[in-house]
PLY file of the C-alpha trace (Angstrom):
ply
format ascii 1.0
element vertex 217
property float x
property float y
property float z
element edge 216
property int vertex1
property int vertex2
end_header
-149.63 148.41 -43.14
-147.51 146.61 -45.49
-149.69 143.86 -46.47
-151.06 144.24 -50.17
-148.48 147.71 -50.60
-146.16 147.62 -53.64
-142.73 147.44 -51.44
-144.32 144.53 -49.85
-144.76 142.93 -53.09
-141.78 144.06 -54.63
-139.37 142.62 -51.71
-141.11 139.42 -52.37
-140.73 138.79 -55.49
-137.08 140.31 -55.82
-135.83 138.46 -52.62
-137.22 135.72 -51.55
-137.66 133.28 -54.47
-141.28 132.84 -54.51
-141.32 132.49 -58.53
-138.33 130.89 -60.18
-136.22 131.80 -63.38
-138.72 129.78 -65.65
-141.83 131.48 -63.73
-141.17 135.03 -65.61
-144.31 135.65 -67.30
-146.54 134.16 -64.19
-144.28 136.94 -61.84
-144.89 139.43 -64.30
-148.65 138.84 -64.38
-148.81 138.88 -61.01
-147.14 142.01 -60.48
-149.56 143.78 -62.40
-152.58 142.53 -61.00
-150.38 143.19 -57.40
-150.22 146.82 -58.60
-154.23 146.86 -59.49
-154.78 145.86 -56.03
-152.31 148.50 -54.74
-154.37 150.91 -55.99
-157.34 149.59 -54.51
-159.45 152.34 -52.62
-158.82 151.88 -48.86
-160.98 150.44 -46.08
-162.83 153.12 -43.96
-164.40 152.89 -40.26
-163.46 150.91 -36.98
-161.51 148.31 -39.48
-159.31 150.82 -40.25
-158.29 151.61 -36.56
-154.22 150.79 -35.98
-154.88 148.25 -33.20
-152.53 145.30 -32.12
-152.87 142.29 -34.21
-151.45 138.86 -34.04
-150.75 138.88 -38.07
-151.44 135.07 -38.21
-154.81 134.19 -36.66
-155.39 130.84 -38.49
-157.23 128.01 -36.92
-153.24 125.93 -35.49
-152.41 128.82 -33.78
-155.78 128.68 -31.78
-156.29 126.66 -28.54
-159.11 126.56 -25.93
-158.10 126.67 -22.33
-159.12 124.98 -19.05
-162.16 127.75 -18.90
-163.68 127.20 -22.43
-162.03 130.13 -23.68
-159.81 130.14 -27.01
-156.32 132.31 -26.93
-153.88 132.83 -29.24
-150.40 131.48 -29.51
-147.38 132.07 -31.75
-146.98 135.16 -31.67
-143.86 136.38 -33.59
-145.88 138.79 -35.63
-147.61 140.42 -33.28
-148.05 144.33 -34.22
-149.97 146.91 -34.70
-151.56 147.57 -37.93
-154.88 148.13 -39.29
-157.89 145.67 -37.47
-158.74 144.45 -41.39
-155.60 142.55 -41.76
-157.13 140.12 -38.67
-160.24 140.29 -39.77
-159.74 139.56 -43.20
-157.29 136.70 -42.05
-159.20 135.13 -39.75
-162.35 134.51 -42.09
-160.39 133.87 -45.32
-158.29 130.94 -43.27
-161.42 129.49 -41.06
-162.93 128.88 -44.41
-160.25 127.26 -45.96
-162.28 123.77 -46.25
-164.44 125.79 -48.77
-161.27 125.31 -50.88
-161.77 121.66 -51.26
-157.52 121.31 -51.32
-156.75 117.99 -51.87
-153.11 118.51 -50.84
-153.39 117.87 -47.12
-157.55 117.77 -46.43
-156.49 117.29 -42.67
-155.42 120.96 -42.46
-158.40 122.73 -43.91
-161.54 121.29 -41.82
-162.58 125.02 -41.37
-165.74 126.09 -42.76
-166.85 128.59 -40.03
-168.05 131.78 -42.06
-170.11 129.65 -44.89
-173.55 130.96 -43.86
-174.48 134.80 -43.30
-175.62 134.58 -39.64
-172.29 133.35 -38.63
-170.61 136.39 -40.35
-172.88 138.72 -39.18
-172.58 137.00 -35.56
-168.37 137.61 -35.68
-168.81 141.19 -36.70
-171.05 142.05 -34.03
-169.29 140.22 -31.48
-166.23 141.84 -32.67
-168.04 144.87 -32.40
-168.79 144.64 -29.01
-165.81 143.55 -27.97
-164.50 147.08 -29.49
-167.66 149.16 -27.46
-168.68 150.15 -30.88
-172.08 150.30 -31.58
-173.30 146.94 -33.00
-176.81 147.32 -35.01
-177.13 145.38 -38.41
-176.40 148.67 -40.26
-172.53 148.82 -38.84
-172.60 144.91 -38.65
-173.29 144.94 -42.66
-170.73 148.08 -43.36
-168.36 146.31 -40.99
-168.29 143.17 -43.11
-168.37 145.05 -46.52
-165.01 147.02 -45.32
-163.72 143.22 -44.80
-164.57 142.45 -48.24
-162.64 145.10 -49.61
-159.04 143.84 -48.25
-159.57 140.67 -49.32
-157.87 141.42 -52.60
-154.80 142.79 -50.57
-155.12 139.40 -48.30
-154.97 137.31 -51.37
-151.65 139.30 -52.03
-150.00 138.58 -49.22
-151.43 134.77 -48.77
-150.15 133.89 -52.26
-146.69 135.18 -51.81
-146.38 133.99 -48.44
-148.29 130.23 -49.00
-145.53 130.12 -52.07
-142.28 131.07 -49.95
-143.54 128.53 -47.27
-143.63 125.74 -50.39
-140.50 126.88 -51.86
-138.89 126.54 -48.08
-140.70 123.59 -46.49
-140.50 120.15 -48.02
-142.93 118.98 -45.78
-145.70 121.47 -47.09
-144.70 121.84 -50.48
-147.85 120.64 -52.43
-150.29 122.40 -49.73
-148.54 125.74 -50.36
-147.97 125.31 -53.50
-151.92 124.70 -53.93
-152.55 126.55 -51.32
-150.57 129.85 -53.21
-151.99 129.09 -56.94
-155.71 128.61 -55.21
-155.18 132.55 -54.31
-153.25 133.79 -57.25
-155.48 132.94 -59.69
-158.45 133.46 -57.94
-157.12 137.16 -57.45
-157.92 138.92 -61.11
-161.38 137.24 -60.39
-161.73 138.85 -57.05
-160.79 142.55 -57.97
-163.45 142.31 -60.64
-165.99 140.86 -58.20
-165.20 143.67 -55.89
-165.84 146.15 -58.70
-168.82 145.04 -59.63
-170.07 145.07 -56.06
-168.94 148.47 -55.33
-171.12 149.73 -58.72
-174.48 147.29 -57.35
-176.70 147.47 -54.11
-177.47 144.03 -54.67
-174.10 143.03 -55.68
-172.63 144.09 -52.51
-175.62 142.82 -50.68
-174.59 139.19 -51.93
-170.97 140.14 -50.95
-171.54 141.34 -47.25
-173.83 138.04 -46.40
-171.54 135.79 -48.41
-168.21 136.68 -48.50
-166.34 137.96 -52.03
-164.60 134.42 -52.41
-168.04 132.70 -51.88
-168.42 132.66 -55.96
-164.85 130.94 -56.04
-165.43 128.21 -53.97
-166.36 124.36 -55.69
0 1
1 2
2 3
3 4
4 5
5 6
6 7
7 8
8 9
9 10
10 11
11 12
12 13
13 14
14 15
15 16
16 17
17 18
18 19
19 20
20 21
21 22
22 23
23 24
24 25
25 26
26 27
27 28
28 29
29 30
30 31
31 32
32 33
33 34
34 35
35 36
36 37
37 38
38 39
39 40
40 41
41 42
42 43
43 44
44 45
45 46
46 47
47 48
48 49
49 50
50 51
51 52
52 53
53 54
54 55
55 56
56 57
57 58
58 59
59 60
60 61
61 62
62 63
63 64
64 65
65 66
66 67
67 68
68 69
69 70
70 71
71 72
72 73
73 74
74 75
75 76
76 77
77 78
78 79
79 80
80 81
81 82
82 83
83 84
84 85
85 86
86 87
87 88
88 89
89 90
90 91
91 92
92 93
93 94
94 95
95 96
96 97
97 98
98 99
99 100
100 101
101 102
102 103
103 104
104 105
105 106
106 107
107 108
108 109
109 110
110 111
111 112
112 113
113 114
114 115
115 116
116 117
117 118
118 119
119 120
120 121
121 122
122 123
123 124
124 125
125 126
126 127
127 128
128 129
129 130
130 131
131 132
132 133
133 134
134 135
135 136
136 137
137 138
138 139
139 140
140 141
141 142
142 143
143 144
144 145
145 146
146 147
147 148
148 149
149 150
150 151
151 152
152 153
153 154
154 155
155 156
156 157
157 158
158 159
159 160
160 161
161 162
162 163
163 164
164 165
165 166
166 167
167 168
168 169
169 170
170 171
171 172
172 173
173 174
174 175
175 176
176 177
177 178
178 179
179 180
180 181
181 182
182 183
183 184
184 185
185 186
186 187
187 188
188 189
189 190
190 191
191 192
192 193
193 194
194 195
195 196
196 197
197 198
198 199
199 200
200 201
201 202
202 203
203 204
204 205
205 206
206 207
207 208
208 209
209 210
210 211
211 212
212 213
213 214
214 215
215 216
């Protein structure tokens, strides 16, 4: 999986333009804390399972059908890679009206994983939907292996938020905000996820409100 890996990272920032000549010492910063993340230990369990993913599960590329149900569409990066990189994506960008970006409000009216029963409803249900047993114990360890990309997801949103700026009039100030929202929120994150991986009740707070919870206005 290539999201949150160095050659990822690297490509980025040596190819497609995401910081500019006078942006040195920001690119260098982030490189480092790119390379702390990097090393992050890696997820374990059923989100760790190579599955296929759509690779861009945000709220506009969800519709509901005739039948009530929601599908997916666009689906130009649909792969396989590990089930965290959906996961991850999906709660991180149906929260994004946690954010409070001012740049284009209309976009970010998703607040969907703000209180602990509806987390701990998606990762049973996306349990289930797996036939893997779905009791609060792998619920809760489900959720905590979510928690422990996002560093890597704030990686690859950043970079990816910042090419879309740098490459899209039209969205410049939401990526733009969008991208420094993540960036700097990043260093915070790690150390968040440190501290929770060192504290029962550290992670405790981390599985029923999410590691960007503390981030959030």
């Amino acid at each position: 999986d290539m999201v949150g890996a160095l050659p990822f990272v690297t490509y980025f920032l040596d190819n497609m333009g995401v910081f500019g000549p006078e942006e040195e010492e920001a690119k260098r910063a982030f490189a480092e804390i790119a390379a702390k993340v990097a090393a992050l230990p890696p997820v374990t369990g059923p989100a760790a399972d190579v599955v296929l993913a759509h690779g861009d599960p945000k709220p506009a590329n969800m519709l509901r059908v005739g039948d009530g149900r929601y599908v997916f569409i666009d689906l130009v990066t649909l792969g396989r890679r590990a089930a965290v990189h959906d996961l991850v994506y999906s709660m991180l960008t149906f929260d994004f009206a946690r954010a409070e970006l001012a740049a284009c409000p209309e976009f970010d009216r998703y607040a969907w994983f703000a209180k602990p029963e509806h987390r701990c409803a998606f990762a049973a249900a996306y349990l289930e939907a797996r036939g893997l047993p779905r009791g609060a114990k792998e619920t809760d360890e489900l959720l905590w292996q979510v928690e422990r990309w996002v560093p890597r997801a704030l990686v690859y949103l950043g970079l990816v938020c910042r090419w879309v700026a740098k490459t899209t009039p039209r969205f410049r100030d939401y990526g733009l905000q969008l991208s420094d929202f993540h960036l700097a929120t990043l260093p915070r994150a790690v150390a968040a996820l440190e501290r929770a991986e060192g504290s029962a009740a550290a992670r405790r707070r981390v599985v029923e409100r999410g590691l960007m919870a503390e981030f959030y206005p």
